[in-house]
VOGU-706471 format. One line per field, with one value per residue: residue number from 1; residue in three letters; x, y, z of N, C-alpha, C in turn. Coordinates in pm, 1 decimal. Example, Ala and Ser with C-alpha at 12.3 -4.5 7.8 and 13.67 -1.06 7.14 Angstrom:
2
nr	c(1|2);
rest	c(ala|ser);
n_c1	c(1319.0|1285.0);
n_c2	c(-569.0|-225.0);
n_c3	c(780.0|708.0);
ca_c1	c(1230.0|1367.0);
ca_c2	c(-450.0|-106.0);
ca_c3	c(780.0|714.0);
c_c1	c(1320.0|1290.0);
c_c2	c(-330.0|3.0);
c_c3	c(780.0|787.0);
END
This chain:
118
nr	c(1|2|3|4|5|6|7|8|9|10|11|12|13|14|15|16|17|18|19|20|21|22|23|24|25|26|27|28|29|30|31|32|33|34|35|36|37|38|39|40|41|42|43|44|45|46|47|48|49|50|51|52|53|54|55|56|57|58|59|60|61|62|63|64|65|66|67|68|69|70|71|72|73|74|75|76|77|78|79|80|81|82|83|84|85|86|87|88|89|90|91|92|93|94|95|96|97|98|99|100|101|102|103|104|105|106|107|108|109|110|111|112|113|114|115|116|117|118);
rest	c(unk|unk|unk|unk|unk|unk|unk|unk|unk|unk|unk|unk|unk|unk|unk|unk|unk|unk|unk|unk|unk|unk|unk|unk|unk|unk|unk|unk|unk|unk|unk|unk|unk|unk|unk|unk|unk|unk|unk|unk|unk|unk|unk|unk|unk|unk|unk|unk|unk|unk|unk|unk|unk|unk|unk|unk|unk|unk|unk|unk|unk|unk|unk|unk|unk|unk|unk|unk|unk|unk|unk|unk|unk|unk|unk|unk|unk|unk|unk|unk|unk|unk|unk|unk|unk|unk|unk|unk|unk|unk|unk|unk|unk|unk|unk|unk|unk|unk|unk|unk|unk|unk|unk|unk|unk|unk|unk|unk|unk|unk|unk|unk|unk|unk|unk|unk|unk|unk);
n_c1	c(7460.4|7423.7|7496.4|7321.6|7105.3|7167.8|7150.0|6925.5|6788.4|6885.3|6765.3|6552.4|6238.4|5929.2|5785.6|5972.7|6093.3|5916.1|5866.1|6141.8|6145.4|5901.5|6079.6|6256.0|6072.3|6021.5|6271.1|6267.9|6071.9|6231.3|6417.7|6272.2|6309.2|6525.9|6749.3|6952.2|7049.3|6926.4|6782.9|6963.0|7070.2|6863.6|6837.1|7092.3|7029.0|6790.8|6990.1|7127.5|6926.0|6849.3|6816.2|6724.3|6463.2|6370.7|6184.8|5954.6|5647.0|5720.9|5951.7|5848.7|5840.2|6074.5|6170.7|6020.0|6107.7|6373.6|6362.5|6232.7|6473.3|6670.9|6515.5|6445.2|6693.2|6827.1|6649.5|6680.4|6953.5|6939.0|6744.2|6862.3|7114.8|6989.6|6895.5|6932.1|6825.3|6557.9|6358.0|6474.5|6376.3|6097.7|6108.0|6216.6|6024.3|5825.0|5903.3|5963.9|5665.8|5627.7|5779.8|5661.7|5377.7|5529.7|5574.1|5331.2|5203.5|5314.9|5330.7|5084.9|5032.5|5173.5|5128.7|4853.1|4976.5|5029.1|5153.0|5356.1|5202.5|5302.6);
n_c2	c(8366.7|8084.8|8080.0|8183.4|8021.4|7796.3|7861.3|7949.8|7705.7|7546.5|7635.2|7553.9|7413.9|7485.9|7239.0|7056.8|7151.7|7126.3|6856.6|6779.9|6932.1|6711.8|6468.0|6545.3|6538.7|6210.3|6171.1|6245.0|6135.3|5863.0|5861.8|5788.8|5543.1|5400.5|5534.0|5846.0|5927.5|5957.4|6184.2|6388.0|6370.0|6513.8|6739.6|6858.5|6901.1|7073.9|7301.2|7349.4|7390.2|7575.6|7904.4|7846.1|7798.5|8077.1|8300.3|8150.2|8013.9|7728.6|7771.1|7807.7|7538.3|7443.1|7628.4|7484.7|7217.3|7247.0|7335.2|7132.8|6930.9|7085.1|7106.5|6820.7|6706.9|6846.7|6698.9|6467.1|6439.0|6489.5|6326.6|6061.1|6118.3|6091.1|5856.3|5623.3|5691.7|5625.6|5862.3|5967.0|5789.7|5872.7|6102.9|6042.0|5872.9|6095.7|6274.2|6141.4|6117.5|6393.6|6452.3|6290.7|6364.9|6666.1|6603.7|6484.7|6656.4|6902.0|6736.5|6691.0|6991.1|7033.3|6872.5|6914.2|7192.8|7424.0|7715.3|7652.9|7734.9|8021.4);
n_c3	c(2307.2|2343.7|2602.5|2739.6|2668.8|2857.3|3107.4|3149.1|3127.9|3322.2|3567.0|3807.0|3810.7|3956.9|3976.5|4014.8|4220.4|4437.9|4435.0|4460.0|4814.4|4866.5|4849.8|5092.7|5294.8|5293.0|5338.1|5599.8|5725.3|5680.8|5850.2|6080.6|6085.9|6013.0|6118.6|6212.6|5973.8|5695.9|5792.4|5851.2|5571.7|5421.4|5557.4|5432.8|5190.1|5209.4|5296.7|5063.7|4850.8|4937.5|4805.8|4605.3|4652.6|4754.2|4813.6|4707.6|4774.1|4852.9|4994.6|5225.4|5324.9|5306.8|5552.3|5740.9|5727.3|5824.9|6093.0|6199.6|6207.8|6347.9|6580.6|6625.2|6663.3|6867.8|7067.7|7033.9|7114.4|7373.8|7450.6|7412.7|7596.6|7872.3|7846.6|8040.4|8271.2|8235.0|8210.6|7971.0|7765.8|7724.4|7657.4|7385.3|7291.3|7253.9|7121.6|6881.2|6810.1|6772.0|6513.5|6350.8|6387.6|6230.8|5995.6|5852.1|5845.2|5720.2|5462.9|5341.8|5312.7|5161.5|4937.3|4901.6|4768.9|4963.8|5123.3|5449.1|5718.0|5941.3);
ca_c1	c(7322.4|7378.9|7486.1|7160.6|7002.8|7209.8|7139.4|6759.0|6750.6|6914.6|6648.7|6465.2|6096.2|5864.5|5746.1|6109.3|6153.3|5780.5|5937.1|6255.2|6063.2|5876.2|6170.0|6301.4|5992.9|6042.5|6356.4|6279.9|6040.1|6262.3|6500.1|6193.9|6329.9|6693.7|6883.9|6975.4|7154.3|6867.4|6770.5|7092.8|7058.9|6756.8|6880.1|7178.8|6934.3|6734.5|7069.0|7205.5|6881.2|6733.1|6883.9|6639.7|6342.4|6388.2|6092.2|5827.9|5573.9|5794.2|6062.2|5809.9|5828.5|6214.0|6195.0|5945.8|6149.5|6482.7|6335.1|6164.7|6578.7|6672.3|6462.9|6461.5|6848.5|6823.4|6565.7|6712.4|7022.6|6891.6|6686.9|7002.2|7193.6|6926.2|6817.3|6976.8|6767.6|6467.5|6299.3|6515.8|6257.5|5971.9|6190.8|6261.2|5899.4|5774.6|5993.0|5953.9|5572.2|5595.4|5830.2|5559.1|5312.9|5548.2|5605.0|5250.4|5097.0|5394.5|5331.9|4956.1|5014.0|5278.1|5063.3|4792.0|4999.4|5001.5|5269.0|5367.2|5180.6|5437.9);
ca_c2	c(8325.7|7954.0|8104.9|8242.4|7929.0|7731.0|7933.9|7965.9|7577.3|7474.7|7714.1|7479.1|7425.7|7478.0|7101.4|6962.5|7238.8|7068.4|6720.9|6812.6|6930.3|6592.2|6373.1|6567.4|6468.5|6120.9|6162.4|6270.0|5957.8|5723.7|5846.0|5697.8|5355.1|5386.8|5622.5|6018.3|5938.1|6025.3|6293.2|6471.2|6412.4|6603.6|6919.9|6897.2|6930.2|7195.0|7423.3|7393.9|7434.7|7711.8|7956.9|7795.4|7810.5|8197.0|8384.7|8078.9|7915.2|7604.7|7858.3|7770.8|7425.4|7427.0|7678.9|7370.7|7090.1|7259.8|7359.8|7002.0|6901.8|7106.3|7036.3|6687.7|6688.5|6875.3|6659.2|6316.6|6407.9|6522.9|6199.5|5978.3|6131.5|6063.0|5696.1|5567.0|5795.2|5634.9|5952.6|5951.2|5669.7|5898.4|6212.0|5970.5|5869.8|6238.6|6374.8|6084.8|6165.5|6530.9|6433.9|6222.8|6498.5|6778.4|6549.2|6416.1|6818.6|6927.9|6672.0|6733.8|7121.0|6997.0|6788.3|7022.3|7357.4|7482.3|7699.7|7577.6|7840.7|8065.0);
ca_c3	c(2303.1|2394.5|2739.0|2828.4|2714.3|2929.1|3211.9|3168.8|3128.0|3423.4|3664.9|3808.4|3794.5|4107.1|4052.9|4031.5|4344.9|4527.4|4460.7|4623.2|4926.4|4902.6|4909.5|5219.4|5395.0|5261.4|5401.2|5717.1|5774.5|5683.9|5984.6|6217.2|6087.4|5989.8|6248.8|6148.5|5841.4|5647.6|5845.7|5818.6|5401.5|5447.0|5591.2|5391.9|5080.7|5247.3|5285.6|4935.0|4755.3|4976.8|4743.8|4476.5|4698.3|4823.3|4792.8|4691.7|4848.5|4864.7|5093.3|5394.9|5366.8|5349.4|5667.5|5785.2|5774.0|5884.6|6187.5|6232.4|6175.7|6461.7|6735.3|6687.5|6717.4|7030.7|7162.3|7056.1|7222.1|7499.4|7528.5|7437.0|7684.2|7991.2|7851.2|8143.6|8391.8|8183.7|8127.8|7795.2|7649.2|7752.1|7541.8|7258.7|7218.1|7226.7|6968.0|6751.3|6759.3|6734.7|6378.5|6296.9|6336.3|6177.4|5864.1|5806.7|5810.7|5585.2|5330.8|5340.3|5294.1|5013.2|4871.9|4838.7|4702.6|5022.0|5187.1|5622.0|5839.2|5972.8);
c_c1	c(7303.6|7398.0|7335.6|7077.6|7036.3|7192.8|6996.6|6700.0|6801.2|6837.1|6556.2|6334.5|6041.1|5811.4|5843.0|6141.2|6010.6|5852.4|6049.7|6225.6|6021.4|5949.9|6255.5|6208.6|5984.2|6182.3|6421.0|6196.7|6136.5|6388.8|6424.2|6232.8|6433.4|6774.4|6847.7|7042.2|7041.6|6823.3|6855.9|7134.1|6970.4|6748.2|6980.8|7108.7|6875.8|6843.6|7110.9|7085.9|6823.1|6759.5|6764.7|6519.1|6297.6|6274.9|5935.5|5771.6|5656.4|5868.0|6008.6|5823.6|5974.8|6227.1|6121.1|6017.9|6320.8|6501.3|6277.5|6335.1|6598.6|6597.0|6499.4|6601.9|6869.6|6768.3|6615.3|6824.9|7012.8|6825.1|6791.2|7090.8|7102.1|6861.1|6857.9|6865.8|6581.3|6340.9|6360.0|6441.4|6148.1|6033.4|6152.9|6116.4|5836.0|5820.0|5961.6|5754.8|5514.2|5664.1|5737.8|5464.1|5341.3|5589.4|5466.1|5197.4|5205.6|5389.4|5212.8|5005.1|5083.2|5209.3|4926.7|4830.9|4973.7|5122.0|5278.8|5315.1|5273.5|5382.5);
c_c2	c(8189.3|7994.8|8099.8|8098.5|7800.1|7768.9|7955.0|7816.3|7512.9|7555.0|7555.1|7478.5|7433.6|7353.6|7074.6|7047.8|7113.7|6942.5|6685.4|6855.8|6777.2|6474.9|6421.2|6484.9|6293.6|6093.1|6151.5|6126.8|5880.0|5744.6|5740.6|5554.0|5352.0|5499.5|5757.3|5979.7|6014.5|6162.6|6380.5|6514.1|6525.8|6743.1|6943.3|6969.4|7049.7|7290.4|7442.9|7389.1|7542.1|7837.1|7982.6|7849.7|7965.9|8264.6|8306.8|8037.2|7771.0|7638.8|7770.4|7631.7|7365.3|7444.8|7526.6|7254.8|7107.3|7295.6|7251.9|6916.0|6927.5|7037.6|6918.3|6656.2|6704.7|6796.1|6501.4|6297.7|6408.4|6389.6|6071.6|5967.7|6042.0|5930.8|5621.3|5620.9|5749.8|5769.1|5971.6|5893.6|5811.7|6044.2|6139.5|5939.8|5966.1|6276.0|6296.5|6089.8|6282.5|6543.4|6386.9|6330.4|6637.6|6739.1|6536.2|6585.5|6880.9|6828.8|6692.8|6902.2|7055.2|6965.3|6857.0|7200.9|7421.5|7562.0|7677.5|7756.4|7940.6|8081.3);
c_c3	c(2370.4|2563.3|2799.9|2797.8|2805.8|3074.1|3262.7|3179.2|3284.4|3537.8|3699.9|3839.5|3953.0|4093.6|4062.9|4173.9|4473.4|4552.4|4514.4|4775.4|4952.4|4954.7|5005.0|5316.3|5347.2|5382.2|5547.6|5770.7|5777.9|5811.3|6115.4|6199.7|6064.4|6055.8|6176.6|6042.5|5762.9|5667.1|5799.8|5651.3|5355.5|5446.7|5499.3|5231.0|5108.5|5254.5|5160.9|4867.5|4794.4|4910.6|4595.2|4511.3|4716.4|4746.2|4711.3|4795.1|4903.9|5006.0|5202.0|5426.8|5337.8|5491.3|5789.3|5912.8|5840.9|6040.3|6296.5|6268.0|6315.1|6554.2|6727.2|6687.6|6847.7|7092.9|7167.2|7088.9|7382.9|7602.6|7509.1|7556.5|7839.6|7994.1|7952.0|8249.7|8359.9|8147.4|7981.4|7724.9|7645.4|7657.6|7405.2|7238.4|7199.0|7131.6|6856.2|6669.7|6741.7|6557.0|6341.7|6224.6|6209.6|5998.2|5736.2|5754.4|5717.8|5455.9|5283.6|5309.0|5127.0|4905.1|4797.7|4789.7|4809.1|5105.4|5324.8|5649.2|5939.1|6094.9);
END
């Protein structure tokens, strides 16, 4: 009996699931000022709780920000690599205001109970 209530207690709630979402996108901002470390905490969060999320509203705004993860990896090596060639700056400021963008409208959906637009 104590099994099952040990098992039904540790489920976690869809706000403690929303607020884990939130502090991804927390997370993901604070890369715009302290490097990828955060970033990279971010996604790592998004793979080990997506498990949790699977089949809520929340799901999309995992799928969201792991996809927001990607690209801007691709794109801020891409513009690392060519910062010499100065089009890299002109990369590196695009991506960092398409994160901008893909953070501010996922926290706003978040924020209002909403799931990311597929």
């Amino acid at each position: 009996m104590q099994e099952n209530w040990q098992a039904t207690a540790s489920l976690p709630t869809e706000d403690n699931l929303r607020k884990l979402a939130m502090l991804v996108y927390a997370l993901q901002a604070a890369s715009l000022f302290t490097g990828s470390l955060t970033l990279f905490a971010g996604v790592i969060i998004n793979y080990v709780r997506m498990d949790d999320v699977k089949g809520s509203w929340i799901e999309s705004h995992f799928r969201w920000q792991t996809k927001t993860f990607w690209y801007s990896l691709v794109w801020m090596v891409i513009g690392g690599v060519t910062v010499i060639f100065l089009v890299g700056w002109v990369i590196l400021l695009a991506i960092s205001i398409w994160m901008i963008y893909r953070i501010v409208k996922g926290w706003v959906y978040l924020s209002e109970n909403r799931p990311m637009p597929s």
